[in-house]
N, C-alpha and C positions, 0 to 999 in steps of 0.2 A: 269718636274720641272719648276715652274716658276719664273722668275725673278722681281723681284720689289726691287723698291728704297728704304730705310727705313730712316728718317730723326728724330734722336730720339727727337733734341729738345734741351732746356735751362730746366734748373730745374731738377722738378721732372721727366721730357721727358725720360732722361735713364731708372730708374725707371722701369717707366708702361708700355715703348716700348718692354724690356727685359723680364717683363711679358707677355705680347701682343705676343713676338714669340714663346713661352713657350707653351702656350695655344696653338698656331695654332699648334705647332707642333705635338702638344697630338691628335690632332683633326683628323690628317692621311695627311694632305697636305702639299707636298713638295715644300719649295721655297728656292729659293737663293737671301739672304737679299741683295743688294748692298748699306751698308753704308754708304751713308757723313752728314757732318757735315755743318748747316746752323745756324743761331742765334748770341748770345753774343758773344761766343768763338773764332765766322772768323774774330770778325771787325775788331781788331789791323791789324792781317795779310793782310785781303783782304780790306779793308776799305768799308765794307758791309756785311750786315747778310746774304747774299744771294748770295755766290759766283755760278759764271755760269756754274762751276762743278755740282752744286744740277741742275739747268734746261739741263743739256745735260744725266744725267743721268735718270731723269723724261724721256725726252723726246727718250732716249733707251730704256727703259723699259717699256711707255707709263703709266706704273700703279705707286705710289709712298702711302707711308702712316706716316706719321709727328705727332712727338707728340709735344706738348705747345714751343712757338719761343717769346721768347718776344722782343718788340719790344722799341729801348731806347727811353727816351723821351728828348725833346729837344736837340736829335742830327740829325734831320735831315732828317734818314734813313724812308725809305717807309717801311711799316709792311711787313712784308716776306708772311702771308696771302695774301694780296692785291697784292703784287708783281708776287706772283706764280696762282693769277686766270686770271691776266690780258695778263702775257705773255704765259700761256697757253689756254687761251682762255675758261675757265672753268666756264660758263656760266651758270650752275644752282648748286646750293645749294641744298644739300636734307638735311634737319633734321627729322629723324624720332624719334615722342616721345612716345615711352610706356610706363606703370605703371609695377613694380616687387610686387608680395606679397611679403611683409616682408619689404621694404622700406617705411620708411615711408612717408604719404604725404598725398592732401587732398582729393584726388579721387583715383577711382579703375578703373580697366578696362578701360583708357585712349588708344587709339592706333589712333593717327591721325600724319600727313605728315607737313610739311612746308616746301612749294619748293620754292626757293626766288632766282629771278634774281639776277647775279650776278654782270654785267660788266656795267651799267647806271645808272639811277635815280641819285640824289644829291652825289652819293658816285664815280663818274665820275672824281672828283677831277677839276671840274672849277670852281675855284672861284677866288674875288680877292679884294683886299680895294678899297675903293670909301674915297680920302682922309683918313683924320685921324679918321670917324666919323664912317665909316659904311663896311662895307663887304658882299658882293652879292656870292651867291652860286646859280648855272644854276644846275635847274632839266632837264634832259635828257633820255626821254622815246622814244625809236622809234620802229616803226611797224616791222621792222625784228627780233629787239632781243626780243619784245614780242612775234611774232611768235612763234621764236625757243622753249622760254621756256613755252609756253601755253602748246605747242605740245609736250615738254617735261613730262611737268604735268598730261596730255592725256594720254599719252603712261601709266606712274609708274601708275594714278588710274586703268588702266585696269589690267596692267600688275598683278598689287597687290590683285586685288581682293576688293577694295574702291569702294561705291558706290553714295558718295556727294564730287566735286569737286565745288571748291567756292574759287571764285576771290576775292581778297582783294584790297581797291582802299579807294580814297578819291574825286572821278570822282564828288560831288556835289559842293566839292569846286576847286579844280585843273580841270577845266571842260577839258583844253585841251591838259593836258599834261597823269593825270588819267581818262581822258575820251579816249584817244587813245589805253591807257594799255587796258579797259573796253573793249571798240568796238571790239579791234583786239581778245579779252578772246573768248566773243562769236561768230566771224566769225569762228574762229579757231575751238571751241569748235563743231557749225554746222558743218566743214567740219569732225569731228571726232566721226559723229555720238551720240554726247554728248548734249541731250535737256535738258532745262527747264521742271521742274513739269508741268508749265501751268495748272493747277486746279488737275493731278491726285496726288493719294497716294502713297507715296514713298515709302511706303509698296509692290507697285504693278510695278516700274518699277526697274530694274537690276544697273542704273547707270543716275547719272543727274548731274545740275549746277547750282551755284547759285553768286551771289555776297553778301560781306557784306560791308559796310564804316569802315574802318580800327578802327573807333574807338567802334561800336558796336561789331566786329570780338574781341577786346581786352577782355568787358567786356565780353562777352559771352564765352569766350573761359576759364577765370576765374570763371565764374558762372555753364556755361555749356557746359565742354570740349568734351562732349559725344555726342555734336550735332556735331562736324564735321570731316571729313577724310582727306580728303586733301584740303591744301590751297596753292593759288600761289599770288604773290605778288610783285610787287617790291622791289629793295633791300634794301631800309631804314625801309619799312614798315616788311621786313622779318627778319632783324636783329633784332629788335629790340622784332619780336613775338616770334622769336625762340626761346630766352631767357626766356621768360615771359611763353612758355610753358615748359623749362628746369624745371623750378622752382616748375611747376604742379606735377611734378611725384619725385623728390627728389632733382633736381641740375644738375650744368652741368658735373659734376663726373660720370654721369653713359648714358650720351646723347649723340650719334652716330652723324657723318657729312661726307659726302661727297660732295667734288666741281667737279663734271663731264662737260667735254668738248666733243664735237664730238670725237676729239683724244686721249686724255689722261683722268684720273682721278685721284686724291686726297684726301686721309682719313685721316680724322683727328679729334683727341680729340680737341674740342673746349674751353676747361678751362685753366685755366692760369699755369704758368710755378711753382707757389708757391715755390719761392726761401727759403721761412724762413720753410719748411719741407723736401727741399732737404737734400738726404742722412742719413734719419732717418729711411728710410726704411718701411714707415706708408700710402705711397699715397696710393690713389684709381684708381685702371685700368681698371675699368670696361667702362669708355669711347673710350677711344682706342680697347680695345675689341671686345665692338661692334662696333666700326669703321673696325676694321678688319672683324667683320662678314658682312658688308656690301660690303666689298672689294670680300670676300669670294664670296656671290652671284654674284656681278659684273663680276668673271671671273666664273662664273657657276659652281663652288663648293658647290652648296647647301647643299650636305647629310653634309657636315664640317660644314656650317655655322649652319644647323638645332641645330647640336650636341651642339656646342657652348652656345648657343641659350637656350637651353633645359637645360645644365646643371648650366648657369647665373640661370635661373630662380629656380631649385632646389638650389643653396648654399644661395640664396636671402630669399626661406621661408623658409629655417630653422635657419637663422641666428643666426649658432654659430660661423661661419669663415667669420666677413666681418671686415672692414677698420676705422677707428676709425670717419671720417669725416660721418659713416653711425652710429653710434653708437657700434662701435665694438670695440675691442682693437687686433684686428690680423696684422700681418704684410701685404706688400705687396707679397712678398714671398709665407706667408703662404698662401693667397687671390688664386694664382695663383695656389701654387701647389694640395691644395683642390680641386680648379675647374678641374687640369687636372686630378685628381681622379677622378671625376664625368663622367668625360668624357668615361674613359677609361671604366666604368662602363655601360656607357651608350652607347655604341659601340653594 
């Protein structure tokens, strides 16, 4: 049995989480949820979303997986996301984006990565006013934490069976700041046995590298999502594409995250808490789902995650039991307990 953290979250987060252990359970794999409570709920009490109950438990369990935490505005408080990559040191972001037949959108067969530093670039949090006039934000790229996550990048495209890894950068105008992301991409990438085409056909080599300037990586990834596998990036330029590929395959309703650190790791649905459908009992869990099948492989339960996996994609084409935000009118309930029929079938 394993242990992990489970943070359901603000909103709809009970919800999808409660489906999310539903599912796994169907799946064969045995865990012991350890429940707390982080977001809206702690502040009165703890005067923060993020009592240090949630990080001592993460950091027992090593593994943890969080549904939507919103964050107040104009009180203050640091986003419980940011709070929990920084002091656990969770350093790459993975989003993986696939297409389901039966969802709708505007391409098929989508299946590429966005790996996006987590802990530098502009989102460092230096900044500060200059008088009443102006406010300066320090971009902060350095050569270790691109190491880590190049090499992090290196590893998932092998690991995965990806055969175009492609840096995202703005190196023509930030000469020195994404010119060091750039440089450190391809030393890294030579020590990992990862070349450049250099004139051959990509047809004829097993694995390669490439760069794009973050803002051709945009259109093209909108134009022609099928040219690429993996991308890694810095973290303003990752936020910002993660979403942008969300949108490719249906939204962020059914789009997998994981924030892995050397120690610890973190799953989570990355959409919002949608307080005005709390409790109607209509959300969509299919993000947290696959956050958990990501989880699942993480601690080497593949034949569970496959299942998972397998049976998303049969209740997706025959869409007679999906979520009304996909076009359906089922419950979250029902959502869940279909799937763990598929499952149980597909054992």
């Amino acid at each position: 049995m394993y242990n992990i953290t489970l943070i359901p979250g603000d909103g709809i987060g009970l919800e999808v989480t409660e489906a999310m252990k539903k599912v796994v359970k169907a799946s064969g794999v045995s865990i012991n949820w350890e429940e707390v409570v982080a977001g809206e709920k702690v502040i009165d009490e703890y005067n923060t979303p993020l009592p240090d109950y949630v990080l001592e438990s993460i950091k027992k369990n090593k593994i943890a997986i969080k549904g939507p935490i919103t964050t107040p505005v104009g009180k203050g408080f640091r986003s419980v996301n940011v709070a929990l990559r920084k002091e656990l040191n969770l350093y790459a972001n993975v989003r993986p984006v696939k297409s389901f037949d039966g969802i709708k959108s505007r391409y098929e067969d989508i299946d590429l990565t966005i790996i996006r530093e987590n802990t530098e670039d502009l989102y460092a949090g230096v900044e500060h006013k200059v008088g009443d006039y102006a406010g300066e934000s320090i971009k902060i790229i350095t050569k270790p934490a691109t190491e880590r996550i190049v090499n992090f990048a290196c590893n998932y495209t092998k690991i995965n069976g990806y055969k175009r890894l492609s840096c995202v950068h703005k190196a023509n105008i930030m000469k020195i700041s994404d010119g060091l992301f750039l440089d450190t991409f391809e030393k890294v990438c030579d020590e990992n046995n990862i070349d450049r085409l250099n004139g051959a056909n990509e047809k004829d080599v097993s694995i390669y590298r490439d760069d794009v300037i973050v803002d051709a990586a945009a259109m093209n990834l909108v134009l022609n999502p099928e040219w690429f596998d993996v991308l890694v990036m810095p973290n303003l330029y990752g936020d910002i594409l993660s979403d942008l590929c969300a949108g490719l395959v249906g939204g962020l309703g059914i789009i997998p995250s994981a924030n892995i650190g050397d120690e610890y790791a973190v799953f989570e649905a990355v959409h919002g808490s949608a307080p005005q459908i709390a409790g109607k009992g209509i959300s969509n869990p299919t993000a947290i789902i696959q956050s958990a099948v990501m989880m699942l492989r993480y601690i080497g339960e593949y034949d569970a995650a496959n299942l998972i996996e397998l049976s998303l994609k049969e209740i997706f084409k025959a869409g007679k039991i999906i979520t009304p935000d996909l076009g359906g009118n089922s419950t979250t309930e029902e959502f869940a307990s279909e799937l763990c029929r598929l499952i149980e079938k597909n054992k």
